[in-house]
N, C-alpha and C positions, 0 to 999 in steps of 0.2 A: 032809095037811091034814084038819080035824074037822068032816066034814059031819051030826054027830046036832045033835039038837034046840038040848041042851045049849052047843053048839061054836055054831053061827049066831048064837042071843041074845046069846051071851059076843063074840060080832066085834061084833054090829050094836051092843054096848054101846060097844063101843072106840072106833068111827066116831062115836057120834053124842057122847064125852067132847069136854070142851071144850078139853080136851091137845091132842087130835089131831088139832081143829081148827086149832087155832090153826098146829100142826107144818104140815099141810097147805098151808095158806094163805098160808105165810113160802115152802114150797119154790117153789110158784107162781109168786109176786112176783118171785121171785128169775130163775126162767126170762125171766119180762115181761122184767126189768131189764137181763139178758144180752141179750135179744134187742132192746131198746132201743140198750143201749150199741155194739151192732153196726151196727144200722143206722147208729145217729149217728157213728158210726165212718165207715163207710161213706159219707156223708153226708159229712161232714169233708174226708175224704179226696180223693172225689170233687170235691170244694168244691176245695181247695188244689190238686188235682192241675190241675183247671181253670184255680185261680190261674196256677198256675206254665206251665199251656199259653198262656195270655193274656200271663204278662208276658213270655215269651221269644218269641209271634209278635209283638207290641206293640213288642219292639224291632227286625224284621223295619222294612228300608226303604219308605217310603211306594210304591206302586204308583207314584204320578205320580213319583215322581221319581228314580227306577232308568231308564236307559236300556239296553236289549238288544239295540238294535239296533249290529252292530261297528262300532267308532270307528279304529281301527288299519291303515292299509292300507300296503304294499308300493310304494316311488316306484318308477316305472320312467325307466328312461334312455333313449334313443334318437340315434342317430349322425344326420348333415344331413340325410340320405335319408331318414330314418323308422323307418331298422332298429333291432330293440331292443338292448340293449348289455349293459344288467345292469339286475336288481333290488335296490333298498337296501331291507332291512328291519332296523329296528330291532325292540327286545323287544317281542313280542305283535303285530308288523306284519307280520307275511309273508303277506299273502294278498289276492288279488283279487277283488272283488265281483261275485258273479251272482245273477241274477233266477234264479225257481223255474223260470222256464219254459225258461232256458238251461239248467238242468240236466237229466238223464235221468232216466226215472221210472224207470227198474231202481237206479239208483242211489238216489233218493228210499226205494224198496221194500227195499232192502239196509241203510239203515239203520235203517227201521222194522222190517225181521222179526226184526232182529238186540238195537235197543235198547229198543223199545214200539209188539210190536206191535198195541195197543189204540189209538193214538193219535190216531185218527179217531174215537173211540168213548168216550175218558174228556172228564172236564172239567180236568184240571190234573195229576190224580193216579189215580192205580192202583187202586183199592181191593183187587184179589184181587192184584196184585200185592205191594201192602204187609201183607198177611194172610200172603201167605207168605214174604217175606222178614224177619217178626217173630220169628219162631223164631230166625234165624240170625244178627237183630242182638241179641236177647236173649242167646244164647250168646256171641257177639263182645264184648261188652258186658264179661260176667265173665270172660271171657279175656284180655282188655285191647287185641282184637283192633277193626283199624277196620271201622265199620260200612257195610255196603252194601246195593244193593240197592234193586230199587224205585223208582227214579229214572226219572222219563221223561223225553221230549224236552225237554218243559217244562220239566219241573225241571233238567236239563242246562245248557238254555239261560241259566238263574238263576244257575247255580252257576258256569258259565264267565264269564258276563258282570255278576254282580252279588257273587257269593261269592267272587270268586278265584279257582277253579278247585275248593274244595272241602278245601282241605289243611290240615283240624284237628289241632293239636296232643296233643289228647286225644277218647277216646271220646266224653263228653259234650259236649265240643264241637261231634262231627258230629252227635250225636242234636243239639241246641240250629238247629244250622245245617239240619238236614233238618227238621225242624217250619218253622220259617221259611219253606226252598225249598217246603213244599206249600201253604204258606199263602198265600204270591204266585204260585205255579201255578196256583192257582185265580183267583184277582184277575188275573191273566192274558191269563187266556185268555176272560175278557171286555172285554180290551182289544184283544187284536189276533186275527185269524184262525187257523185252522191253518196255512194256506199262508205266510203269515207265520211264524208260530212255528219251523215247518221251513225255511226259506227262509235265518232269522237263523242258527239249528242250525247250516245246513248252511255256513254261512259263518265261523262262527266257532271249529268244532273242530278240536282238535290232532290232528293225523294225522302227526307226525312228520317229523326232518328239516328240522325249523324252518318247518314248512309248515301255514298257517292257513287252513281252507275248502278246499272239494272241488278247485277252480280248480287251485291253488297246487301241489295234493297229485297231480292230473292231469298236472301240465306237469314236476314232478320226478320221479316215478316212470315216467311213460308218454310222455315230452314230447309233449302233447298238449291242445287244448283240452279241458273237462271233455264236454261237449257228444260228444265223438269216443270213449267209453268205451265197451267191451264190458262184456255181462254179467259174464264173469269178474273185467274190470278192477275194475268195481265193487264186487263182494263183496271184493275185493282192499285198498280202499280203507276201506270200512264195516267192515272185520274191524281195524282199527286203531286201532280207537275205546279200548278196552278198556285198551290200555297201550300209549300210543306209541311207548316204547323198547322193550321185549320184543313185539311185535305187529308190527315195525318190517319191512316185505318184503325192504328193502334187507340189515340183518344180522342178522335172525330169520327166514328165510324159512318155516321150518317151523311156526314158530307163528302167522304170519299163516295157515300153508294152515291148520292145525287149524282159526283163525277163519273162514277161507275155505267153509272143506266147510259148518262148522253155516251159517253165512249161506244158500248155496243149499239145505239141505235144509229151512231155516225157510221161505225163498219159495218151495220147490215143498210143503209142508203147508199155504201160509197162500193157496196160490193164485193167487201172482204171477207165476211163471212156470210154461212147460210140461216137460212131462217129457223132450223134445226140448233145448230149452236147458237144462235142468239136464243132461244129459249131454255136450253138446259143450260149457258151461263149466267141466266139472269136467273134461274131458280135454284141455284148456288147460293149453298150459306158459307161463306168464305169467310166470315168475319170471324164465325165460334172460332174457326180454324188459328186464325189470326190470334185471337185472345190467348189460345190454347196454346201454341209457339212463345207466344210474348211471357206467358207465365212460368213455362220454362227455361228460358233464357234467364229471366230474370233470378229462379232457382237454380241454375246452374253454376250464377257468378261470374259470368265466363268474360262480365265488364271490370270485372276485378280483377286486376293480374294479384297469382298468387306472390307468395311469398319468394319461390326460384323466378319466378319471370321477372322480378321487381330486381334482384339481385345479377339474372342473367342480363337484364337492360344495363346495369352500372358497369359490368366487366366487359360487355360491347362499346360502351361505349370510351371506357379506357384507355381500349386496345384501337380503339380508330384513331385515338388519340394520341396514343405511345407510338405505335406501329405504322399509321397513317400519315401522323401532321393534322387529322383536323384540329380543330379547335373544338370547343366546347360546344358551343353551339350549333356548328355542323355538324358536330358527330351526333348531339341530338336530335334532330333537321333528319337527318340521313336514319334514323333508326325509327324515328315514328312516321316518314313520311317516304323514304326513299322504298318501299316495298320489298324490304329484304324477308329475306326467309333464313332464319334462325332455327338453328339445328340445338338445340338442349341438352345436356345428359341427366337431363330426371329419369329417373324409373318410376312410373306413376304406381306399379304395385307397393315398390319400397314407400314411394311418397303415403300412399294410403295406408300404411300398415301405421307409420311416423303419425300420420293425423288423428288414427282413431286412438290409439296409446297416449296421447297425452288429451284427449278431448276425453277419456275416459274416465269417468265420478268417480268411478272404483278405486283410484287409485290417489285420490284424495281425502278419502271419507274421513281420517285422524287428523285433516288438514284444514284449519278453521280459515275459512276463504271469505275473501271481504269484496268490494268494489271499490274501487278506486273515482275518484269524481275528478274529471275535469271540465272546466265550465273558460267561459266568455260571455259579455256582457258590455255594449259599447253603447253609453247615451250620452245623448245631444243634450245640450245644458241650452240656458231660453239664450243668450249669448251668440248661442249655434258653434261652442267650442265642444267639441268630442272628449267624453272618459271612457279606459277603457280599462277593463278589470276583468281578473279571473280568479284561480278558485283560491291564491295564495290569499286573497283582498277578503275570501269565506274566512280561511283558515285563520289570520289574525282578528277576525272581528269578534270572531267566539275562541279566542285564545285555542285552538283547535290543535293535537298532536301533530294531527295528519290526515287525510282527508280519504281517510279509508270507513267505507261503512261496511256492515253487515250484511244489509241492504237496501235497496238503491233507492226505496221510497224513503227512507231517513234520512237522507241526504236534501229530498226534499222542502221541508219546513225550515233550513240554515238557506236554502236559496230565496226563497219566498219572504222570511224576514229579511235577509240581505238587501233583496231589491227595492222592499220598503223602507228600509235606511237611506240609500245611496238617490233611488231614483224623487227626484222631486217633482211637484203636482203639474209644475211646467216642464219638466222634462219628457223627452223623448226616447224613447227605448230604439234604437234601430238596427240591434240584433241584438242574440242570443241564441247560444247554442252552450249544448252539459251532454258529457256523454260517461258513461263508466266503462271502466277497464276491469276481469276479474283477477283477482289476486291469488295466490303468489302466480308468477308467470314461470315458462318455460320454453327453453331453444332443444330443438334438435338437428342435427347437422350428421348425415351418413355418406361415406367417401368411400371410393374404390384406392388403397394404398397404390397398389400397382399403375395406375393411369393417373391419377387425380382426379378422375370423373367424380363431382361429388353428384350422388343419387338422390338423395333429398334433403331437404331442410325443413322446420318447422320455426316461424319467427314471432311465434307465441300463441297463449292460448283467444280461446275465445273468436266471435268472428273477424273476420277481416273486411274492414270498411270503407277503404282506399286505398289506393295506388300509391306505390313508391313510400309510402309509410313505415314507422320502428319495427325495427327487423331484430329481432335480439340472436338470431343467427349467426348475422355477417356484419353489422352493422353496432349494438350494444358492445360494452367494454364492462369486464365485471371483475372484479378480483380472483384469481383462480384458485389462494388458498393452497394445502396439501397439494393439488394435484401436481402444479409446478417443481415438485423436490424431483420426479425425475427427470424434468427435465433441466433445471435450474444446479442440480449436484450431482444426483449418480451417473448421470450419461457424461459430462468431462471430465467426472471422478475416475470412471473407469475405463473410459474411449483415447484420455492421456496422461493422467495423472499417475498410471501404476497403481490405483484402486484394484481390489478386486469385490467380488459378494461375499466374500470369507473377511474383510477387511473389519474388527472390530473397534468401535467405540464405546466410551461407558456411558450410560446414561444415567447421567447423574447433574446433579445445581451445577447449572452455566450460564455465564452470563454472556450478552452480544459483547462482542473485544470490547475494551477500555470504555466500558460503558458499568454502571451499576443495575441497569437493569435486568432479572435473569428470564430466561425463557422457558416458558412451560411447555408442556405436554400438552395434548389433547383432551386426554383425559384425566388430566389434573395434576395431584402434585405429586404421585408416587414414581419412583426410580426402580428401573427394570433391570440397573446395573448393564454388565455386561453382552454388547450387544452388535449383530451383523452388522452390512451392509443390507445382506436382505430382506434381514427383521427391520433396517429400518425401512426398507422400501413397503416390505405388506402390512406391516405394524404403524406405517407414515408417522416415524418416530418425530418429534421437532428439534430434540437436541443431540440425537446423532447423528441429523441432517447436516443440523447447522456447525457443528464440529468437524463436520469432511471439508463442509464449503469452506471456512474457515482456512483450512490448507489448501483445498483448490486454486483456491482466488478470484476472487470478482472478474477480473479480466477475463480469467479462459470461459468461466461460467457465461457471459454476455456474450462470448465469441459463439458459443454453440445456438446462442437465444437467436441471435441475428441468422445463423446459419439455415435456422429453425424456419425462418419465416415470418418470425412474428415485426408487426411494424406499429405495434403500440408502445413501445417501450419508450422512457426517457433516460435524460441523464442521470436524473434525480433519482433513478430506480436501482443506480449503482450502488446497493449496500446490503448490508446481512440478510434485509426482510426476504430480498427476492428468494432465499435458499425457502420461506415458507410461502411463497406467494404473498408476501405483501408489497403492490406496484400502486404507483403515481396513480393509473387509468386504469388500469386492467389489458384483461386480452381478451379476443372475439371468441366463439363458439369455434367457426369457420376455422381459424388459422390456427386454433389447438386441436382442431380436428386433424389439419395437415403433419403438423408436430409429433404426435402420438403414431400417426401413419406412417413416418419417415422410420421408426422403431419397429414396427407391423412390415416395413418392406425393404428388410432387412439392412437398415441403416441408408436406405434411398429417401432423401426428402423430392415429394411432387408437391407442386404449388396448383393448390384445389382449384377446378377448372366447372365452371356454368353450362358452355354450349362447346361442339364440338367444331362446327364451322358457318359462315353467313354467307348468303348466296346474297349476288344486287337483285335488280327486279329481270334483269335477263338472265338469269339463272348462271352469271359468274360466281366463283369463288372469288370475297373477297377478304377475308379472315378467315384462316386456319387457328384453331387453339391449340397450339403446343407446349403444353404445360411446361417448367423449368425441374429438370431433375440433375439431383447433384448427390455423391455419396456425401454424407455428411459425417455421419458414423463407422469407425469398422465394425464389417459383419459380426463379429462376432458379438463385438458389446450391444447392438443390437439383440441378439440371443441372450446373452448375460439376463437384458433387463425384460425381456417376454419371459423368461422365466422366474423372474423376481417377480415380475405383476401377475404372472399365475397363481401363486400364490395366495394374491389379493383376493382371488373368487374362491379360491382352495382350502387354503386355512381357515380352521375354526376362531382363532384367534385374530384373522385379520380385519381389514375396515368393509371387507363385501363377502364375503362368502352365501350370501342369500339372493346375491347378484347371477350366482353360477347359473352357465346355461343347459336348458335340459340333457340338453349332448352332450354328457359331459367327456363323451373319449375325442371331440374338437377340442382341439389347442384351441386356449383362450387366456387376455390376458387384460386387466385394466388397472386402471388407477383411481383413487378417490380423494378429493375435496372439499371443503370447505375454508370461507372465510372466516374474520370475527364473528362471533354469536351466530355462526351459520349463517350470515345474512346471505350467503352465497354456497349452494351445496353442488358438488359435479361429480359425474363419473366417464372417465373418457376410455373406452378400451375396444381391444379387434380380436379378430379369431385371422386366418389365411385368406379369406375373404374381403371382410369389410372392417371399417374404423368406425364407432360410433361417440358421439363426446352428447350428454346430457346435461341440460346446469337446470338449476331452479333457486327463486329465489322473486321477492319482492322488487318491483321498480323503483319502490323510495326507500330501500334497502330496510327489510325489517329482520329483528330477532326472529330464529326458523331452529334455538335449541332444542324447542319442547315436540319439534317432528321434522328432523332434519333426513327421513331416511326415505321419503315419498320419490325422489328420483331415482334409485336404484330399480324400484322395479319396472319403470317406467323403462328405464334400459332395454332391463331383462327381457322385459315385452316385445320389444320391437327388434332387438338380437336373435330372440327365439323365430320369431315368426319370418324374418328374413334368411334366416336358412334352413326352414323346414324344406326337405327334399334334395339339398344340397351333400353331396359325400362327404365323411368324416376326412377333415385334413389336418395336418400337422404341422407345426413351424418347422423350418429349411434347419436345418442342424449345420453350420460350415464346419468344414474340415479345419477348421482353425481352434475349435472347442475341445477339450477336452475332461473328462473329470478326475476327483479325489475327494478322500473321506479326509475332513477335517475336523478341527475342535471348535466348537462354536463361541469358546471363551477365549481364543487368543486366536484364533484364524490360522493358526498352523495345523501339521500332520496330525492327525487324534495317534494317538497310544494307544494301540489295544489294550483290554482290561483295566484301562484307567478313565480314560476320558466319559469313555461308557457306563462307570463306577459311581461317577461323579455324584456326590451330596446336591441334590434336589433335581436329579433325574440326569439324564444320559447326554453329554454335550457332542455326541458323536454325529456327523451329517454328511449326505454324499453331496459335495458341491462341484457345478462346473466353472472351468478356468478356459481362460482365451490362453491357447499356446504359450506358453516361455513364462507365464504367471501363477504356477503351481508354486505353490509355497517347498522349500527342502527341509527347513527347518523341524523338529517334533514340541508339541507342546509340552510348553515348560510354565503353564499356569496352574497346572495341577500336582495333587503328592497323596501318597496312595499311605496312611499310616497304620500302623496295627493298633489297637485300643483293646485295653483290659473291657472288659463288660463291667467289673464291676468298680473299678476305682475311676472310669470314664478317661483315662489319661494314655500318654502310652505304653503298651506293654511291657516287661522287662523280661529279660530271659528266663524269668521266677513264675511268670504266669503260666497258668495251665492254658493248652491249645482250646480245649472246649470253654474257655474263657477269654479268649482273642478273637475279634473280629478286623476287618478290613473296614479304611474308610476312605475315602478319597475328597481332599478338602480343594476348595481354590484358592491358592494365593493371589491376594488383591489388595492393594492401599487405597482403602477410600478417603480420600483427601485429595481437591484440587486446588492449584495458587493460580490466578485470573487477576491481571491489573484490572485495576475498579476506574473510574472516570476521571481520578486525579492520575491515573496511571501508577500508581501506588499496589505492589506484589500485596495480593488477600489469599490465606490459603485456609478454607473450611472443609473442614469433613464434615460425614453425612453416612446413610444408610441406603441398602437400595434392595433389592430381589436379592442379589446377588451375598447380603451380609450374614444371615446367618449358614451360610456353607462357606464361608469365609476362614480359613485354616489360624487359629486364636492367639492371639502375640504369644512369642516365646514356648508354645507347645511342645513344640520338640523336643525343647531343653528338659520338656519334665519327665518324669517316669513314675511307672507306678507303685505306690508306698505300702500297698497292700498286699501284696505279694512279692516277699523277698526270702532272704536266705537264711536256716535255721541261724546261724549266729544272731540277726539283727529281731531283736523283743521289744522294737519301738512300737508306738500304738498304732493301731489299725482304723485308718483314717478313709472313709468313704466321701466320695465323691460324685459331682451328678449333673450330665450333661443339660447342656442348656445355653445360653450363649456364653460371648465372651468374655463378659463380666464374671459370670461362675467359674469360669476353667484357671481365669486370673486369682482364684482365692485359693487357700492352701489347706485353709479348712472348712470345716461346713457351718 
């Protein structure tokens, strides 16, 4: 540079030119104007940036009207006693509400050191907390990675209970959603306390395992109240927070310890525990503990509602529905989520007594038992259209009966070539599932008559593999066969019709009315001739059933069904069959159980009841179960027919006598059935106590002639064993009953020395009558005659006395006229029990030729009993 004289003058002339002014004072400007447009930049930005933080917390939900506090709880069940049974949770309901002060402060401490630990100390949010998790949701951001971090209780609390849990689709998403969660963190926590804020927290986070809140998370991992937690347990619990499935104790156990260790080493830094319990929780083996819980949980089933829980869940929800107004859907909403407490009337002794009796081998061992296969199978064709197939698509392919095996690995090689049929080389398999069922099956159903409370039910064999699944219980519809005739004829035979049990019919060839078809016997084709009301009930006769119904009438017969309880019936079911149980559907276990009981409680029908009553989750009453009782019957026909089906265990003759219970001085009384080919076998009977109905029988109804008597004792079992310890009791005798000795062949007064007399044993019987229904009449089916010994005829006043005997024959015409199908009068005779004591045409008229008067030298003509054909000839 030119520092002489010359050089300085020559610059100071340049500076002070009005060029280099003006040059100057543009560059200047130009600085201002950058530095202007900067700020206002700045300015701007800051402005919009603002905007845009305003309009996305603005759309953040009003303070007032976000609710945090959890709405979702876990019903619990309880058996008569009190005990608990199962938990129902529905989605977001698994968990049990505790106050803060129920819970542990180590626990409280375990998830603040772990989630925020400021949290006594911010107001909603973090501040150094989100200073440094900005860096890493900035980078998250451009990586397309989600954004974390930062979150405290508060804000947890928000995101579980007001954001859904937090699960944005996109990055900007969760940034949009975390402005929001800090913006009502703060709004907040001027609404409610800490203790609160924690309180809500601690009850409504996912700790895995379908478990909501500390409680929940306590009693599945540790079976244990939350209250009863160690220090370890609890780091164990709070280390879960992070990722319910991978943090998970049960099948991540390593990576809960990792979360395990940081936990206690957070609360011996932050000063919540001593350096004492940080060593003996860390040298806790909590995990075996854990495993050791989870094994028994999972053995105990207790995720599987039984077979009464599944059935108590349907008549809650009914009854929210009948009695309530809900709808379907909120009464279910409200039963798996609303935290009610279900009161039950199981008796879980009764229940176990019912389980081990029908899971018992012993009582199938004559019972050739199969598995039943049912399968699914859905593939993707190369198309990408879906087929889907099951075990019917087995059973036609190999022209197959029925898809009953022996066992269950035979079933095997029919799937295995199946799927090599069906599936092709481009096909896709993208399920399968085959499971067997064991065969024949069976329901048990045991009731209190008196109340309704049914005690237990059994809704088949075998184990139980899901929820709300076939109940052959409450739910199955089966033919009832036999059992129905008391309740289908005798009971409005005798309850209005002016029947009594003395009432006889003959059993003999009958056809249904104006039909050609005739109806048989049970056991086959032979005719027992003349015959009770009672004989036919313990005899479960079918054609002196069906010859009362006959004059009953259809009508009053359905009037008693419907009184009865039963709601499977149709129209279509209006006709003769019902007198033998032959219906459209069938009937339940369940409601023949109520039916039978209304007889048991002296003509009272109770409509069989599940639970006794539901509390809400604040411990309201909000259903009471009051069962529906109505006399249906009078007393006494009630009595009438407990003492006909006494019989049925009593008599050697009848269809159970090996049913009888050890006790035999309990009044006891049943009935028994079957369908066609036995595909259906039942017995349903009570003592003063209880009602029991037993059925058995194949799902895909099979042939059960060649061992139709396997449920009988299965009865007896679980009768017996339910009142071991119980006092000998007696059925109620009303003052409306009366007795009398009757003739079992015409149902009037027996004649002494006659009816007693009678040719093929004694037809004398003491029977009771309902008041004002004693017969006056004497019988007049029998005739007492004198007979030579040796001419076989009757005697004349020529025979010697030590040559005359007594007989006593029955007068009977076996011949019946039955319009046939054209309606056209058919009258055939026939033969029955009853024909050879049958008094021989024209007898009377005859006398004896062998002994007469010295005048008469005619020849001496012997003769020789036998039947009526003989007595009909005059010579030999």
């Amino acid at each position: 540079m030119n520092y002489s004289k010359y050089g300085t003058a020559k610059k100071q002339k340049e500076i002070k030119s009005t060029e280099k002014k003006v040059a100057s004072m543009g560059g200047i400007s130009l600085v201002r104007i950058f530095i202007v447009a900067i700020v206002a930049i700045a300015i701007m930005g800051c402005t919009a940036a603002w905007g845009a933080f305003r309009a996305i917390v603005d759309k953040a939900p009003d303070i007032s009207t976000i609710n945090v506090v959890p709405t979702g709880y876990s019903t619990t069940v309880y058996d008569s006693e009190g005990n608990e049974l199962n938990r129902l949770s529905g989605a977001g309901a698994n968990r049990i509400y505790k106050k803060l002060d129920e819970i542990p402060k180590q626990l409280q401490n375990a998830f603040i050191a772990i989630e925020d630990e400021r949290f006594y100390e911010h107001g909603g949010i973090d501040i150094r907390g989100i200073f440094r998790a900005g860096i890493k949701g900035a980078i998250g951001l451009l990586s397309g990675k989600k954004v974390q971090g930062a979150s405290t209780i508060t804000q947890q609390l928000l995101k579980n209970q007001v954001f859904e849990g937090g699960n944005e689709a996109t990055p900007v998403q969760a940034i949009e959603r975390k402005l929001q969660e800090q913006a009502l963190a703060i709004k907040l926590e001027h609404a409610f306390s800490k203790d609160e804020i924690l309180e809500y927290y601690l009850n409504t986070i996912n700790l895995g395992q379908n478990t909501l809140g500390v409680q929940t998370a306590a009693q599945r991992y540790f079976n244990k109240d939350v209250s009863e937690l160690t220090l370890s347990e609890c780091a164990v619990i709070a280390g879960i927070t992070k990722s319910p499935v991978y943090n998970n104790p049960i099948n991540y156990p390593e990576n809960n310890a990792g979360r395990r260790g940081a936990i206690l080493n957070n609360m011996l830094e932050q000063g919540m525990i001593t350096k004492e319990e940080y060593d003996e929780a860390s040298a806790d083996d909590v995990y075996a503990r854990i495993q050791a819980v989870n094994n028994e949980f999972i053995a105990s089933g207790k995720y599987i509602y039984s077979y009464y829980v599944d059935k108590t869940i349907n008549q809650v929800v009914e009854d929210l529905m009948e009695k309530k107004g809900y709808t379907a859907t909120q009464a279910y909403n409200l039963v798996n989520s609303g935290g009610l407490s279900i009161y039950t009337n199981q008796d879980m002794a009764i229940q176990k007594i019912c389980d081990e009796a029908v899971a018992n081998e012993d009582f199938y061992k004559n019972v050739p038992e199969k598995w039943q296969l049912t399968y699914a199978l859905s593939v993707q064709k190369e198309d990408e259209s879906i087929t889907n197939y099951s075990e019917g698509h087995i059973k036609n392919m190999f022209n197959l009966e029925d898809m009953l095996f022996a066992e269950q690995e035979d079933a095997l090689p029919y799937i295995e070539e199946f799927k090599s049929a069906v599936v092709g080389s481009s096909d896709k398999i993208i399920g399968e599932n085959y499971s067997f069922t064991i065969e024949p099956q069976v329901s048990v159903c045991v009731m209190d008559q008196k109340t309704g409370e049914v005690k237990a039910i059994v809704g088949g064999r075998g184990d139980k593999t899901g929820n709300l699944t076939l109940n052959r219980a409450t739910d199955t519809v089966r033919q009832p066969g036999s059992l129905f005739k008391v309740l289908s004829t005798y009971l409005p035979a005798i309850d209005t019709a002016g029947y009594t049990l003395a009432h006889v019919e003959d059993d003999s060839p009958y056809r249904y009315p104006n039909s050609d078809k005739f109806v048989e016997n049970w056991w086959g084709k032979e005719y027992r001739g003349l015959s009770t009301a009672r004989q036919g009930i313990y005899q479960s006769m079918n054609i002196v059933t069906l010859k009362i119904l006959e004059k009953v009438g259809l009508s009053t017969s359905f009037d008693y069904l419907y009184k009865l309880g039963f709601t499977t019936l149709v129209d279509d079911d209006v006709n003769m069959a019902v007198g033998l149980g032959g219906l459209t559907n069938g009937v339940t276990n369940v409601e023949t159980t109520a039916a039978f009981g209304a007889i048991a409680n002296n003509g009272v029908y109770v409509s069989p009841s599940f639970y006794s009553k539901v509390l809400d989750h604040d411990g309201n009453v909000i259903l009471e179960n009051e069962p529906i009782k109505k006399q249906v019957m009078k007393e006494s026909t009630s009595f009438l027919l407990k003492s006909a089906m006494g019989d049925v265990l009593k008599k050697p003759d009848a269809t159970a006598p090996g049913a009888r219970l050890a006790n035999r001085d309990m009044d006891q009384a049943a009935k028994t059935g079957s369908s066609t080919y036995y595909n259906d076998v039942w017995i349903s009977g009570f003592t003063p106590y209880y009602t029991c109905t037993v059925w058995a029988g194949f799902d895909s109804n099979k042939d059960q002639s060649r061992f139709s008597m396997y449920h009988q004792p299965i009865w007896k079992s679980i009768m017996d064993q339910i009142h071991e310890g119980k006092e000998t009791a007696k059925f109620d005798v009303p003052d409306t009953i009366t007795k009398a000795t009757i003739c079992t062949k015409c149902g009037k007064l027996a004649v002494e020395g006659l009816c007693s007399e009678a040719e093929g044993g004694s037809c004398v019987a003491e029977e009771y009558f309902a008041v004002g229904t004693v017969p006056t009449a004497k019988c007049d089916c029998h005739v007492k005659i004198r007979i030579c010994k040796d001419s076989k005829l009757p005697a004349s006043e020529f025979c010697p006395e030590d040559r005359v005997k007594e007989k006593v024959y029955l007068i009977k015409e076996e011949s019946i006229t039955q319009n046939n199908e054209k309606g056209e009068a058919v009258t055939i005779e026939y033969k029955t029990r009853d024909t050879k004591n049958i008094l021989p045409k024209k007898y009377e008229d005859r006398v004896c030729n062998i002994h007469r008067s010295a005048d008469d030298d005619g020849p001496q003509v012997v003769y020789y009993e036998g039947g009526e054909e003989e007595n009909d000839t005059d010579e030999e």
